[in-house]
N, C-alpha and C positions, 0 to 999 in steps of 0.2 A: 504493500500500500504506500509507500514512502516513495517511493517511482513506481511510473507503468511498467507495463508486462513489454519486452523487449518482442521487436517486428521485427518479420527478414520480407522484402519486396522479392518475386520470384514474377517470371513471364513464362504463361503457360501456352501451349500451341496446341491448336484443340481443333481437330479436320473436322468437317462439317458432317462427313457423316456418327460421331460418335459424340458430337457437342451438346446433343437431349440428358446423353445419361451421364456424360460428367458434371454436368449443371445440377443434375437430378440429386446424384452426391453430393457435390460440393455444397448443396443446401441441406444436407444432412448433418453434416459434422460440426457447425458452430463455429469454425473454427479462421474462415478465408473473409477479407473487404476485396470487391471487385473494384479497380479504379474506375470512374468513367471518364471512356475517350469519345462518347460521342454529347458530351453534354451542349457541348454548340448548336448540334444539329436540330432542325427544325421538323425534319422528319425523318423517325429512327425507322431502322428494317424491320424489328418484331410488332411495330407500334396496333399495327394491327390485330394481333394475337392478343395484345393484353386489354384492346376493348371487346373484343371478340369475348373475352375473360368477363369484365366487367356485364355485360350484356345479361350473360348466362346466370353470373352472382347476383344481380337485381331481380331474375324469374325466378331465385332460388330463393330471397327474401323474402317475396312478392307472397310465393306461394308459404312459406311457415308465418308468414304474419297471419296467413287468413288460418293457418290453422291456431296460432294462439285466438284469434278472432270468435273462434268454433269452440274452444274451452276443451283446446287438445293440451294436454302435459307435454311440455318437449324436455327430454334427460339431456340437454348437451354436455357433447362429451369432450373433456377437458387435456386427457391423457395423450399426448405425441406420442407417442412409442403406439397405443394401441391405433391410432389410426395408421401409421407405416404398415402396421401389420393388415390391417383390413383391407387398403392398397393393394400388398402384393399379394393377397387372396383374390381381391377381381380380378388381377392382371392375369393370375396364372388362370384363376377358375377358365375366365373370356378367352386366353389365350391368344392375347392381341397386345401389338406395341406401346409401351407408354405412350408415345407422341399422338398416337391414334385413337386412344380413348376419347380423349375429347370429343371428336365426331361424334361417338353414340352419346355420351352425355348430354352434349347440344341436344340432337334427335329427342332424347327421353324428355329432357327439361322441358324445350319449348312445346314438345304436343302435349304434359299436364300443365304446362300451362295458359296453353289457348280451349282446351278443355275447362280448370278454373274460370278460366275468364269469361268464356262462354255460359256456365252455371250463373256468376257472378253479375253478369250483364242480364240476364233472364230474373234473377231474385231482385235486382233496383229496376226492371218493367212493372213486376209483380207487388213489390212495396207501392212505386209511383201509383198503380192500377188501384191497388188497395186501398190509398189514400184518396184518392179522387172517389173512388164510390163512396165510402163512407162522409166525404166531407158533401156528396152530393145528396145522399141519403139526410144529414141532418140539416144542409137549407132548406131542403122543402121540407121538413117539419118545423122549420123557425120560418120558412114564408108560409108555409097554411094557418100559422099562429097570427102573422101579419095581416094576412089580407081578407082575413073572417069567411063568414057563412057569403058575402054578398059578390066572390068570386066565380061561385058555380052557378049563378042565376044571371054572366055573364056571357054573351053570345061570341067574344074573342077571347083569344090567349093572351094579349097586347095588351086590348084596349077596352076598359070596363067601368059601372056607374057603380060608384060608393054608395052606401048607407048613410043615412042623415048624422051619422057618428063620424064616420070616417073622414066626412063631407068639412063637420064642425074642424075635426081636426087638425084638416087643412088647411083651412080658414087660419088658425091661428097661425101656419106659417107663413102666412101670408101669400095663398091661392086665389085661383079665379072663380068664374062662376060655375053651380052647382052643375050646369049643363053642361057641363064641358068634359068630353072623354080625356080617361087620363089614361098613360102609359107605363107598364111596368116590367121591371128589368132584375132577375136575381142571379148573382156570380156572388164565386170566391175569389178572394185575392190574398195577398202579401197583406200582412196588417203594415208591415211599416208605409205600405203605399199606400193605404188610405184615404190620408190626411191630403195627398196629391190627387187624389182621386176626386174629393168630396172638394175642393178649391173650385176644380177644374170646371166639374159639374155647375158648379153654381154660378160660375162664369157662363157656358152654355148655354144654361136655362134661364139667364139673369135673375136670379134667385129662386125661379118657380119650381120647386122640387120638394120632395121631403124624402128621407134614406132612412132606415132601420139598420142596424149593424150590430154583429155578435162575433164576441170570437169563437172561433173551432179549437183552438190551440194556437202555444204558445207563438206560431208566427203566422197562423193563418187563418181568416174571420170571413164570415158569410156577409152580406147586403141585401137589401129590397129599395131597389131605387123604385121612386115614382114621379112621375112629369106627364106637364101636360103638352098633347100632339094631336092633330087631326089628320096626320097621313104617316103610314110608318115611313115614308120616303120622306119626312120630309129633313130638314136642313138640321135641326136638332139631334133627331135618331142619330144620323150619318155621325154625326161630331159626337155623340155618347158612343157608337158601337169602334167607332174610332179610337177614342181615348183604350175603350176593353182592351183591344188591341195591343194596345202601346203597350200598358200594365199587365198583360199576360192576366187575363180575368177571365176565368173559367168562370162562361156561361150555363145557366142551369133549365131547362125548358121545363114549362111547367105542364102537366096535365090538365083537361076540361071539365072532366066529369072526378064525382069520388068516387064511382066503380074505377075508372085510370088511374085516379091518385094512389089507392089502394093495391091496384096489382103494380105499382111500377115500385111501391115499397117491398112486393115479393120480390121481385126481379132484382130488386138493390141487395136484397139479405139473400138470394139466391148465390150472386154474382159473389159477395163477399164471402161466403162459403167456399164457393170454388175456390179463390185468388188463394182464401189460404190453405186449400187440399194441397192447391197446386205445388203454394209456399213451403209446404213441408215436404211434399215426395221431393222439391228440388233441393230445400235442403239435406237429406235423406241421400241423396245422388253426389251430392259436393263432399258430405263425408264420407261417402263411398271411394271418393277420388284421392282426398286428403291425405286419410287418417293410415292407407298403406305406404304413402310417402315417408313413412316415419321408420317399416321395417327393412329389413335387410333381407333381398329375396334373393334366390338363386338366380334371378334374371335380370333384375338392376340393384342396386345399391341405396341407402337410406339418403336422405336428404342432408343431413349432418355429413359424411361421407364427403356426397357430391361438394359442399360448402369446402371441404377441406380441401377438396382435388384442387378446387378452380383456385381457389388463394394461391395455392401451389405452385399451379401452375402460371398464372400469374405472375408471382416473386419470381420463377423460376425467368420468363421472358425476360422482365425489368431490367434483372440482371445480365440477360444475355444480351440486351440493348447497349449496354455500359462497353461490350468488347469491342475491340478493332475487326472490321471484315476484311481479308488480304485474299482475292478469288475464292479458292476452296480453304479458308482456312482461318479461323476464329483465333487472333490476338488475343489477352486478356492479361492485364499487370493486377497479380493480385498481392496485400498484405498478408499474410501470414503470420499467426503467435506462434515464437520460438520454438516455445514447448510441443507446439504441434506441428512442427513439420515430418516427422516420422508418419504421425495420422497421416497427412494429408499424399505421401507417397505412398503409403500402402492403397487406400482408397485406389490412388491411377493405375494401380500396379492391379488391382483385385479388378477393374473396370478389364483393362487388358487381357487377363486371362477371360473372364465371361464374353470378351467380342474379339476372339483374336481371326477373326477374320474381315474386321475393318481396323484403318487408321488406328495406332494408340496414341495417347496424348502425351505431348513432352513437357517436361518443367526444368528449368533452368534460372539460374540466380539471375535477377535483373541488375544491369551493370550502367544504361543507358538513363530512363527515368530517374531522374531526382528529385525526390519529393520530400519534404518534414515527414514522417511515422505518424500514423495516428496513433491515439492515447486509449489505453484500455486498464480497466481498475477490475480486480475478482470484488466484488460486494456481496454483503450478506446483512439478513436485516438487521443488524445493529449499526451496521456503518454505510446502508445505503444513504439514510438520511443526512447525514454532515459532508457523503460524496457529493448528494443533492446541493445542499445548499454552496460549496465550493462553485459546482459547477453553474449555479445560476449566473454568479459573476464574470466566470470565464473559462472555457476548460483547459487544463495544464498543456502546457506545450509535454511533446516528445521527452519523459524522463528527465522532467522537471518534479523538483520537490514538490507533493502533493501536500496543500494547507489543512486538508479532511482531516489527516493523521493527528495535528497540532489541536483541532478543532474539537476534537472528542472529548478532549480534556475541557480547553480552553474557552469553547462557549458556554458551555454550564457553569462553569467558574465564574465568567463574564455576571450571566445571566445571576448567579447566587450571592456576586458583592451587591449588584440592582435593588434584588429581591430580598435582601438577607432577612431572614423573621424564621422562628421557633415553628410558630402555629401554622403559615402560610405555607412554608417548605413544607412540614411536615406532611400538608393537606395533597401538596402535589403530588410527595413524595409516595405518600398512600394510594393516590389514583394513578400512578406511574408503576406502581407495584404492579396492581392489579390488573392493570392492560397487559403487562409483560405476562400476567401469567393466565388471561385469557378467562379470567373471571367477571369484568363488567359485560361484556360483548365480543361474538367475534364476528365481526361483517364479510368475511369470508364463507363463512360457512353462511351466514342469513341472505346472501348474497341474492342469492336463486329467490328465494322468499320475498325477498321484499320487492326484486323488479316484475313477479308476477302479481304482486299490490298494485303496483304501478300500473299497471296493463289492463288490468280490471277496473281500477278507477279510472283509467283515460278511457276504457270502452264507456264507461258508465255518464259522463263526460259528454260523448261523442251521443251518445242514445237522449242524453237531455238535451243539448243545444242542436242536434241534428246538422252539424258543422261536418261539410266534408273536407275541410284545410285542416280539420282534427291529425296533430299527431305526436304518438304518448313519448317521443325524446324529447319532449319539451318537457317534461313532467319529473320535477325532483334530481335534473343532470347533477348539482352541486352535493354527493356525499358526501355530507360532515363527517358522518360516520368512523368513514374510511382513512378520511385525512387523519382525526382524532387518532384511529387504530394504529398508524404510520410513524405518530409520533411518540409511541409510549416508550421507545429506551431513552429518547430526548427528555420526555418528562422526568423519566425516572432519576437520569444523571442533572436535572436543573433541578427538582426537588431535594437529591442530595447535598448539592452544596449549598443549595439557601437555605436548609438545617443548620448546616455546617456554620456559613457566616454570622446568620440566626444566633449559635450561639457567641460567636465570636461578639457579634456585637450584643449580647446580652438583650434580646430584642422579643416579647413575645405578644402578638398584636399588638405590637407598638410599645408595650409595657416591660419594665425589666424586670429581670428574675433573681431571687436571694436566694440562689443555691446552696452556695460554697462561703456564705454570709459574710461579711465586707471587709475590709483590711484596710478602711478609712481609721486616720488616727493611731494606727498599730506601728510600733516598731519592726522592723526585719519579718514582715509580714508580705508575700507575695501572693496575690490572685492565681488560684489555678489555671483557669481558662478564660477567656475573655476579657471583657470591662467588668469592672467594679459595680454594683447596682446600686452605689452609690454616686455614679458620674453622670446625673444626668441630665447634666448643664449641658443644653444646647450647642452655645460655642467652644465647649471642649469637643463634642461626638462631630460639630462640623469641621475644626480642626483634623481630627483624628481620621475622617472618612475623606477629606480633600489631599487627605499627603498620602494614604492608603493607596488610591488612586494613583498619584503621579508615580508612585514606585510600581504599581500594578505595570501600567502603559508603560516605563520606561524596560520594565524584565520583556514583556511579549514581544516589546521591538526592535530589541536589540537581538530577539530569538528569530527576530526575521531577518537583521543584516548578517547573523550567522548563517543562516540558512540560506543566502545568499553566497556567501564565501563558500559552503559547500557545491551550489549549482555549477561557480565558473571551473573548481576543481575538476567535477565530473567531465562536465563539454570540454576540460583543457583551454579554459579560457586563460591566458599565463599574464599577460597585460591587468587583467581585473585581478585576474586574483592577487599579485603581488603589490598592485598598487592602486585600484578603485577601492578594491574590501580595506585595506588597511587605512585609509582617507575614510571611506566613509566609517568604520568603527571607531576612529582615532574620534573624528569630530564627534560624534554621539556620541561616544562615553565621558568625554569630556566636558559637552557642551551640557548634556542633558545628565549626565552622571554626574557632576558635581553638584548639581542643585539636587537629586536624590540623597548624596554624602552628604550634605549643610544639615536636611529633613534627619536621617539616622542622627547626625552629630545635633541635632538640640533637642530630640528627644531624649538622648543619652544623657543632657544637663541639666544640673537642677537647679532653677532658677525661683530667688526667695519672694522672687519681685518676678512679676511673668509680666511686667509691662517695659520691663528691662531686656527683657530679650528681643532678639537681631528677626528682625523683618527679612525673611529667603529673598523675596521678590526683590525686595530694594536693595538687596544684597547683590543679587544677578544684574541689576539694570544698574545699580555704577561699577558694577565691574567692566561693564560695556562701555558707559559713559565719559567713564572719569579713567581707563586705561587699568584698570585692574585696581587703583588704588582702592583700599578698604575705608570706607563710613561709616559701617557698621559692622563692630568687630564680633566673628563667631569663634574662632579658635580663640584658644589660650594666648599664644603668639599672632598681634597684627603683623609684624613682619612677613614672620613665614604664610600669613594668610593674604599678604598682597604678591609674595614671590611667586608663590600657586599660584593666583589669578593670572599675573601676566605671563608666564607661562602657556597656559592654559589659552589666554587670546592669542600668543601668538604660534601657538600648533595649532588650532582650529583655521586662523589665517593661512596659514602653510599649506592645510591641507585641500582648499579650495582651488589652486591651480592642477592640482591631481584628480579632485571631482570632476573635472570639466574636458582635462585634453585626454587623461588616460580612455577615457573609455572611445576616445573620439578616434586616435591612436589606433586603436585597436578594432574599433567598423573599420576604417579604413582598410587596412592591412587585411583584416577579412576581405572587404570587397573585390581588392585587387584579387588576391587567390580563385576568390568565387569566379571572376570572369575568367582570367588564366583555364582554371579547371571546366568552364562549359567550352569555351575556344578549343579546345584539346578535345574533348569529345564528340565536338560538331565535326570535326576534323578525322575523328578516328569511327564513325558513323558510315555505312556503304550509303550511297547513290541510291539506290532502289527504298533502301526505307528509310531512309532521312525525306524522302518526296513526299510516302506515306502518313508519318508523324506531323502532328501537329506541333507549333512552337511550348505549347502549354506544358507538353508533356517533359520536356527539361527544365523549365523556371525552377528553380530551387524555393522554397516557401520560407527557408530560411534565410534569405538573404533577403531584405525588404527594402535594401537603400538603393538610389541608382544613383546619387551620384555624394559629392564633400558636402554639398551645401546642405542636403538631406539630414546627414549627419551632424554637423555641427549644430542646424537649429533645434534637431531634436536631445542631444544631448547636454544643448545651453538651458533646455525646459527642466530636463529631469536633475539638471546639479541645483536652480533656482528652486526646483519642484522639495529637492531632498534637503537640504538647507532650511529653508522656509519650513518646510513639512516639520522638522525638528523642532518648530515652536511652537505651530497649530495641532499635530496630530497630539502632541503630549498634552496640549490645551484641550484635546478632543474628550482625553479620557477620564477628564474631570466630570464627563456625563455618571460616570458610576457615581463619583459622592452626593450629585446633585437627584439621583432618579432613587438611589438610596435614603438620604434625607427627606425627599419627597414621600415615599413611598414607608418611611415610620415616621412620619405625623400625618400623614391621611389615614394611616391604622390608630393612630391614638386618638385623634379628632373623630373618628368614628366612634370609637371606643367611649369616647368621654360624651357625644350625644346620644347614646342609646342606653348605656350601663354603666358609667361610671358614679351620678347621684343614686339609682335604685339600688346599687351594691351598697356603698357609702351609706344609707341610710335604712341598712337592713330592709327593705320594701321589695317582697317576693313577689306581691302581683305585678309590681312596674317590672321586675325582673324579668319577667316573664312575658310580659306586654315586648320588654326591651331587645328581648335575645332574639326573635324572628328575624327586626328590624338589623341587628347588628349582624347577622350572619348571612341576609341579603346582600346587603349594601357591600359586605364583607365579599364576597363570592362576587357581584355584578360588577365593582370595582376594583378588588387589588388581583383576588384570581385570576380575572378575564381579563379586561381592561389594564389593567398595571404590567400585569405578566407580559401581554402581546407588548405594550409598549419597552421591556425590558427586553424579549426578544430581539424588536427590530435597533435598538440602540447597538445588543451583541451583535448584530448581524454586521450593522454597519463598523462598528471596532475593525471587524474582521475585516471585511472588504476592504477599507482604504487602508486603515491606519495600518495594521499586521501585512497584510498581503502585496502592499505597495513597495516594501522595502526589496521584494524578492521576487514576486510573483508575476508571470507577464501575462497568461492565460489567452496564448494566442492560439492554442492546437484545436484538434478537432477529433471526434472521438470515433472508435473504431467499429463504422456499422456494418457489422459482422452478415455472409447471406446467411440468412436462415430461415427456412419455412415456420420452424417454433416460435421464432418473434412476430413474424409476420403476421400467423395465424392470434399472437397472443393480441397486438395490435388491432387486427379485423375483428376480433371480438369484443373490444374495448370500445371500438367503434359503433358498435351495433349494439351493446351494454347486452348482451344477454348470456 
């Protein structure tokens, strides 16, 4: 974990006829990165095959959605290894070429699923049908309610004379005369359209109308329009039958007589018997087609399977996009881990004996491509997470020190000066247990469980608002869960040391503890552990927790300019290391070490009068000031503590023109080599594939200067950067004594508004009133809220201040082919 896992670049020569089943391998074993050389290209040779892929993986979705739809259980199956094996049981069972499976898969896929779809399209005929008789079956029992006894004594279906009720009713909306035939009109529509409907109308008729309206359901409501007309032709109709139109208004005809009325409501409840006979033998048929998609037959393969093939195959193209084509014969620069190149030669050797009657594949060390290594770390769940957060900010160059390792320790520690408290550590400390050992929850295994929650509440969902844009990846993406489950060995090492500092600073909810009972006033009396619980003077714990601090920042950053002397060691950096490292450690221990030594040296004094003692700061700014002279004496001897000072400014001076040219020195002197070394290779490159290769493929990724002027401005940044950096980063890490401080008197201030008068005054029911409120506020505030922001202050320590002294996180990580990530991917994608 201290460095990556060491690459060997190798170029493999793969004849077209045997390039299926070395790809087919080489996605087996974990172990090979395909470079790509055609990422230029606009349009790659397999590009077709892997949407050919994609096609086939959308009818395979298509179809298990509708069986989760149908309240089919699906078991997916998680195990790599057993699907290889179920693989090469079709292949041998079928007795057909890997590459050619496909074909029948396509075949099987797309005819269930123009069968589904066919089912699927006949049950939304059948709903639609359903829905219209029924909603037409209950207008005309809300228009026979409407238009009373005095419509069947009417000689039209149109056009008919009111009762002296109806007549009145009129009248008040302001109708015309009783003689006058009126005209009536019953449809469904959209209720949101209504409102547009009932406007429009009353434009039309300049107000002469009256409308009855009900809803059927949530989006869709019956009418009884009535107006008055003397021709159905005439200019009004037109412009009402018009608007219907427009709004999609299912018109509804009404019968003459109530023998009509009467059988047309048989015919209504007839029809709707059918639609849903029909509705269930079709659904009856869909799960006929479904539900053996799921088994595994001697004639096709289960649908999980199939899902596996196509990723497969798939990843399998992707990658084989990435190679060089030269006529009959597939290029490919691949990475390799060390440890596995024995694998990866037996594989081509075991390929060769199974086809030794085509092409075998050659591999040979690549000598031409020069590229940086990508970075590859073994992880395991205790230390994916602090790999995680390393790599947010950058991933490690090529067998560069990895800051993860440092981090294990050093974020919790961070996080625990923040945090430091008895009761709050403790509380982590206990819920950090418990996730370790898989006693709160495990969303692993609830995993299945709760996305078929999901799936039933989004059908349930989609059955209420009748929304076809319905869909259940919208529903619950963000597992807390999960994230929570991820981070329990983090909790468990940041609850540890906030115990830890907790007791250092005698801290418990804000309150101190008489353990070890006090040693105020005692002779030759030493505190065990911690503060005193008699110190509870404010300006001594902020004293005490602002110097804590600068010596905390000054140890972690000087463990980074180490860790930098060790990187130019490794690469044989000889310039940095004998004279960058030594400049820059000189000036920081110095510069930033003697204000540490002042802090130990007047803690170490006992001063009878503490307003007599030597101000650090004022100490440091005229030693700058005034040439090292001392104003404020801290040693015993001013002499020897002004000899030290000028001393001290003038090695830090000294070592300024060493921060600036050595490294500059030294790009250089690289540069030159770098060119030298690709001139010599272009040169010692044949004619026939130096035409082939593209320029890309020699850039070296380590060398990023092109020319002096590159260099010099960039290493005039980073000596102003590190210089400078040595006042503000140490300034940075006073955030601990400040989010520390913070964080015990928002625990005491809480403390003292909820419980501290009911304790104080013996009062059990205020107690008791007070304790909900306090372990609320306790929990909402220092748990959640305090903690994240202690988090991200660690995170950020880390990122600049520790990792800038060393770290450059320019690599790129090693995406290994594999069908098992692929496939873990594709199902991450799909969440099921």
């Amino acid at each position: 974990m201290i460095r990556s896992e060491g690459m060997s670049l190798y170029q493999l020569l793969i004849p077209r006829e045997s390039s299926y089943d070395v790809m087919s391998e080489l996605g087996q074993i974990d172990s090979v990165m395909i470079i790509d050389h055609q990422q230029h290209l606009l349009s790659k040779p397999f590009i077709n095959q892997v949407q050919r892929c994609d096609e086939i993986l959308n009818k395979v979705e298509y179809l298990l959605d509708q069986l989760n739809q149908i309240g089919q259980t699906i078991d997916h199956v998680y195990d790599f290894k057993l699907m290889l094996q179920e693989f090469d049981r079709v292949l041998s069972l079928k007795q057909i070429q890997k590459h050619t499976f496909i074909n029948q898969i396509e075949e099987y896929i797309t005819g269930k699923y123009q069968q589904v779809q066919q089912q699927i399209d006949t049950l939304s005929r059948l709903k639609s049908k359903l829905q219209n008789t029924r909603e037409a079956k209950q207008a005309m029992i809300y228009a026979r309610d409407w238009l009373g006894g005095a419509y069947f004594h009417s000689k039209s279906s149109t056009a008919l004379d009111f009762d002296e009720q109806m007549i009145k009713s009129y009248h008040q909306h302001g109708g015309m005369m009783p003689s006058q035939k009126f005209t009536h009109f019953v449809g469904v529509m959209n209720s949101k359209d209504y409102q547009i409907f009932q406007r429009t109308v009353f434009r039309i008729t300049k107000g002469n109308f009256m409308v009855n309206q009900t809803l059927l359901s949530v989006s869709r409501s019956c009418f009884l329009l009535i107006f008055p007309t003397f021709s159905l032709q005439s200019e009004t109709w037109r412009k009402i039958k018009k608007l219907c139109d427009v709004l999609k208004v299912d018109h509804i005809s009404l019968p003459l007589t109530e023998e009509q009325w009467d059988q047309r409501y048989c015919d209504y409840d007839k029809d709707i018997a059918e639609i849903e006979n029909m509705n269930k033998l079709t659904h009856q048929l869909l799960q006929s087609i479904l539900k053996p998609l799921l088994e595994d037959e001697n004639t096709q393969p289960s649908l999980l399977f199939i899902r596996f093939f196509l990723v497969r195959e798939r990843t399998l193209y992707e990658n084989l996009n990435k190679v060089k084509m030269q006529q009959s014969i597939f290029l490919a620069n691949l990475w390799v881990r060390t440890s596995e190149i024995q694998l990866l030669e037996n594989i081509l050797q075991t390929i060769k004996q199974k086809n030794p009657h085509i092409p075998a594949p050659q591999i040979k060390i690549n000598e031409i491509v020069n590229q940086q290594p990508p970075t590859y770390f073994q992880t395991n769940q205790f230390n994916k997470l602090f790999q995680l957060i390393t790599e947010t900010y950058g991933i490690p160059d090529y067998k560069e020190i990895n800051p993860s390792m440092f981090s294990i320790i050093t974020f919790p520690f961070l996080f625990g000066v923040m945090f430091g408290d008895i009761g709050h550590g403790a509380a982590i400390l206990i819920f950090g247990i418990l996730l370790s050992m898989n006693k709160v929850f495990s969303p692993r295994s609830e995993q299945k469980k709760l996305r078929e929650q999901r799936i039933q509440l989004g059908l349930q969902i989609k059955r209420q608002v009748n929304s076809k844009d319905f869909n259940d990846e919208d529903l619950n993406d963000f597992n807390l869960t999960q994230i929570i489950f991820d981070l329990r060995y983090m909790l468990l090492l940041c609850g540890a040391f906030s115990l830890y500092t907790g007791f250092i600073y005698n801290e418990y909810f804000g309150l101190s503890l008489n353990i070890f009972g006090s040693c105020m006033n005692i002779q030759d009396c030493t505190y065990p552990f911690g503060l005193d619980p008699q110190y509870e003077d404010l300006s001594f714990r902020n004293s005490y927790k602002m110097k804590l601090a600068i010596i905390i920042g000054f140890s972690q950053m000087l463990l980074g300019i180490l860790c930098s002397g060790f990187n130019y060691l490794y690469f044989k950096k000889w310039i940095n290391l004998f004279i960058l490292f030594p400049a820059r450690l000189l000036f920081f221990t110095l510069f930033i070490g003697y204000m540490v030594m002042l802090i130990i040296i007047k803690w170490s004094t006992f001063y009878a009068d503490t307003s007599q003692a030597p101000s650090i700061i004022t100490t440091l700014v005229d030693m700058w000031m005034h040439d090292g002279q001392v104003t404020l004496k801290t040693f015993e001897s001013a002499d020897y503590q002004s000899q030290l000072q000028k001393l001290i400014l003038v090695i830090c001076i000294l070592c300024l023109p060493f921060l600036l040219f050595a490294p500059i020195i030294a790009d250089s002197i690289a540069m030159i080599k770098q060119k030298k070394k690709e001139s010599a290779r272009f040169e010692m490159i044949p004619q026939n594939i130096n035409s082939n290769l593209s320029n890309d493929d020699f850039v070296s990724k380590q060398s990023q200067h092109q020319s002096y002027i590159d260099i010099i401005v960039e290493h005039l940044i980073e000596t102003l950067e590190f210089v400078l950096g040595c006042i503000s980063n140490t300034a940075s890490y006073l955030r601990l004594w400040a989010l520390s401080l913070a964080h015990s008197e928002l625990a005491k201030v809480l403390f003292d508004l909820t419980l501290k008068e009911p304790i104080a005054n013996a009062d059990l029911l205020a107690s008791l009133l007070g304790m909900p409120a306090f372990l609320l506020s306790t929990f909402g505030i220092l748990l959640c809220m305090d903690s994240m922001e202690c988090f991200l202050h660690a995170l950020r320590l880390h990122w600049v201040e520790f990792q800038s002294k060393f770290y450059k996180g320019n690599g790129y990580n090693f995406e290994i082919f594999s069908y098992r990530k692929e496939m873990k991917k594709y199902q991450d994608k799909m969440k099921t």
